[in-house]
C-alpha positions in Angstrom: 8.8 16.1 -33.4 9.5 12.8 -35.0 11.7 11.7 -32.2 9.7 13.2 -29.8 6.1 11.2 -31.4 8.3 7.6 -31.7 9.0 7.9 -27.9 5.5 8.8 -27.1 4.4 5.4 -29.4 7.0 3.2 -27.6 5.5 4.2 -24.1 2.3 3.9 -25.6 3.2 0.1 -26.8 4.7 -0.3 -23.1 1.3 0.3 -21.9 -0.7 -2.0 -23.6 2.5 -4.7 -23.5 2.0 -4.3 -19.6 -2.2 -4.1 -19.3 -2.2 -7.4 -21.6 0.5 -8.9 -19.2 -1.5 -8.3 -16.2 -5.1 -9.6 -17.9 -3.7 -12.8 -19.1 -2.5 -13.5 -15.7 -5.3 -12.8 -14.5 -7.2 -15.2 -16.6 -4.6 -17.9 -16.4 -5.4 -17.7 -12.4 -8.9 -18.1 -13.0 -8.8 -22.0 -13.9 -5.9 -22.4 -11.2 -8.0 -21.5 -8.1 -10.6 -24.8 -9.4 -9.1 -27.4 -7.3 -9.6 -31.2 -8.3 -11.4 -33.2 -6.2 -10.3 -35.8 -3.6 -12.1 -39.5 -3.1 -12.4 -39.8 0.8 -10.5 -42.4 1.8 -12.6 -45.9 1.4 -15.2 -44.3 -1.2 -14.8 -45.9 -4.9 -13.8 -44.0 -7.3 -16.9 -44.1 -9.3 -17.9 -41.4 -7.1 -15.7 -39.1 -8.6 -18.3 -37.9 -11.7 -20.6 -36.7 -8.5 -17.5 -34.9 -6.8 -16.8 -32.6 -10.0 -20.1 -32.0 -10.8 -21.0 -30.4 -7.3 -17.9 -28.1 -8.2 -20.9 -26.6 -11.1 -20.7 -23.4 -9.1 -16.9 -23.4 -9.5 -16.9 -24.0 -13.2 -20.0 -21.1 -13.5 -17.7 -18.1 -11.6 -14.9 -19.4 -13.8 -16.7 -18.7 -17.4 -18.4 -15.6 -15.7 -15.2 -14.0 -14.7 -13.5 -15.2 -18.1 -15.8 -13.8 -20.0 -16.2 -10.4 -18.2 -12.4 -9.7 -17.9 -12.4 -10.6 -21.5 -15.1 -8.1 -22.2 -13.4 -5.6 -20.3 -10.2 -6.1 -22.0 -12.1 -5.6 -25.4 -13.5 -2.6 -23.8 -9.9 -1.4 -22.8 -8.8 -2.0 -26.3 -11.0 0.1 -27.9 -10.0 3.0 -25.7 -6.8 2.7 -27.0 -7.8 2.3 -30.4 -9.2 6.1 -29.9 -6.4 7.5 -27.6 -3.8 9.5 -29.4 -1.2 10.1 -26.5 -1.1 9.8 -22.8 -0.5 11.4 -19.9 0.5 10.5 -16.4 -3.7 10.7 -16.1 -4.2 8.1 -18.2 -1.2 6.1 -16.9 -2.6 5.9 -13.3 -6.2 4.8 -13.8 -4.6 2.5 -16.4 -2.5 1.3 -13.5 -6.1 1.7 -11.2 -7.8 -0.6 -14.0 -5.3 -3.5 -13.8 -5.3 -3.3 -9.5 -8.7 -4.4 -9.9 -8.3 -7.1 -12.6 -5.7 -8.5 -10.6 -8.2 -8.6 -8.0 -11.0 -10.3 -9.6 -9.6 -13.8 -9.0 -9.6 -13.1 -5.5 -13.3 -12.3 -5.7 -13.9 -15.3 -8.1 -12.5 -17.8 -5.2 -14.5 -16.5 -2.6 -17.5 -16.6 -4.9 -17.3 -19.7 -6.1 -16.5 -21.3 -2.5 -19.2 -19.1 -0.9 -22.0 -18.2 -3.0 -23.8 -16.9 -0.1 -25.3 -12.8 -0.1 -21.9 -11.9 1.1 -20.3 -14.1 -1.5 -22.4 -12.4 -4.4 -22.3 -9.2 -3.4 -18.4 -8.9 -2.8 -18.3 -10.6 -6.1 -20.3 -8.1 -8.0 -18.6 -5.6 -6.0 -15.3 -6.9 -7.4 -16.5 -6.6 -10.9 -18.1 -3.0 -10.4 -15.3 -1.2 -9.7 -13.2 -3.1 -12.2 -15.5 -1.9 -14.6 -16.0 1.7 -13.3 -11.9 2.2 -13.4 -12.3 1.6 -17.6 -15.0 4.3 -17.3 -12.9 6.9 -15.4 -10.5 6.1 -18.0 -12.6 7.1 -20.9 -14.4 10.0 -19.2 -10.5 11.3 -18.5 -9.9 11.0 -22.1 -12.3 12.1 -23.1 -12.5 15.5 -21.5 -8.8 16.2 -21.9 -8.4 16.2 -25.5 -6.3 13.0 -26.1 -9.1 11.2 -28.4 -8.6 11.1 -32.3 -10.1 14.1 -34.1 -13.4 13.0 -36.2 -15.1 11.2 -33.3 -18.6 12.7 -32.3 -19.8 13.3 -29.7 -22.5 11.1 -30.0 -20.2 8.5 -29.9 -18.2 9.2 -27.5 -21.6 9.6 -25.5 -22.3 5.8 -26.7 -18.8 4.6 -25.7 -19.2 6.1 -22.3 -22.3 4.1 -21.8 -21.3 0.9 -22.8 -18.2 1.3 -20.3 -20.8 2.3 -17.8 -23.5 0.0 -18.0 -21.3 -3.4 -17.4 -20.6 -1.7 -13.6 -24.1 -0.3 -13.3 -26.0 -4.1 -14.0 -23.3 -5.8 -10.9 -24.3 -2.6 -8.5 -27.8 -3.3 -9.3 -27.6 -7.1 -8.4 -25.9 -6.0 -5.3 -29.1 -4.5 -4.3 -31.0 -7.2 -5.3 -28.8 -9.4 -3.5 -30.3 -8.1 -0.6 -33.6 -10.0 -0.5 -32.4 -13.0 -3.5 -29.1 -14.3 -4.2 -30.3 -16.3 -7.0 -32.0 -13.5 -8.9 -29.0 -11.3 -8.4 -26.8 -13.8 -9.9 -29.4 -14.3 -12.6 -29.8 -10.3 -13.2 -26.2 -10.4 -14.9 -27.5 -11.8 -17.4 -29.0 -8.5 -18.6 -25.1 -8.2 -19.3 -26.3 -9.5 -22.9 -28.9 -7.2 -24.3 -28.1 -3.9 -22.8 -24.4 -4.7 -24.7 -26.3 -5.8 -27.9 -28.6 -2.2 -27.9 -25.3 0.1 -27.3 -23.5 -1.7 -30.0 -26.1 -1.9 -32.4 -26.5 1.8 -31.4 -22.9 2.5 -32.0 -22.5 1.0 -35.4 -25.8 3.0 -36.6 -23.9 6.1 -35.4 -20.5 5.2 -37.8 -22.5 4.4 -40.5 -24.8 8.0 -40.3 -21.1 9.6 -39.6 -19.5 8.1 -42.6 -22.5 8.8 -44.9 -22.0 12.4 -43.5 
């Protein structure tokens, strides 16, 4: 059993070794689809303060993606943090996951060079379904026993939730991308509170469990 439980760990470490592989590349990409900027031929360079900052919408997709991989990596973390064992379950949407963060670059580019409807809504598309793959993930954990004993099912309610709601806010700007681009992009920004509520909401629930 021993044996048997160091093997399991080792594949387990594998795992995670592989996923943070995959995101860091993925964020390393990030900064090296911004291109510099070239002075036309004749123009003084002076000009060159204007060229980068018309890039703005560049440098925006950049911090956006950074900072939603990153929170998706958190997010992956703690799934792990919970997850016992695997099976080849897990290690296929883990793989599924990592298709879509290698993706998200891709989506970033296209974004940043057209932030048109199509541009946004591919974008948030991207995003989405990254974020949906993390909540297959801990649904199919969830429901196959794999999860540490001692975690209730409120929380694991909670959990779901937060996994869900990152996807749920880019589908809905898809829809408002429809009839404005620019309040689509803005609706992400309801990233923020909806994460604040289900956190705040998750720590009361450890605290009422530990006092229990």
């Amino acid at each position: 059993m021993g044996v048997s439980f160091r093997r399991e760990q080792e594949e387990t470490d594998r795992l995670l070794a592989l996923s943070d592989g995959v995101i860091a590349i993925a964020i390393t990409l990030l900064v090296l689809e911004i291109t510099v900027p070239e002075i036309p031929p004749g123009r003084p360079v002076s000009i060159l303060s204007n060229l980068v900052f018309e890039q703005w919408h560049e440098f925006f997709a950049y911090v956006l993606s950074f900072l939603v991989i990153g929170f998706y990596w958190v997010l992956h973390r703690r799934i792990f943090l919970y997850i016992e064992a695997h099976d080849k379950g897990v290690v296929w949407l883990n793989l599924l996951f990592l298709l879509m963060v290698a993706f998200v670059p891709y989506g970033t580019s296209l974004f940043s060079t057209y932030p048109t409807q199509f541009g946004v809504m591919f974008y948030a598309g991207i995003l989405a379904l990254t974020g949906l793959t993390l909540t297959l993930l801990w649904s199919y954990a969830s429901r196959h026993d794999i999860l540490e004993e001692g975690l209730t099912s409120t929380l694991v309610v909670l959990e779901g939730a937060r996994f869900l709601a990152s996807p749920l806010v880019f589908v809905f700007s898809i829809v408002i991308a429809n009839f404005d681009t620019t309040l689509a992009i803005l609706s992400w920004l309801l990233l923020l509170p909806i994460n604040g509520i289900l956190q705040s909401r998750m720590v009361d629930s450890l605290e009422q469990a530990n006092v229990v």
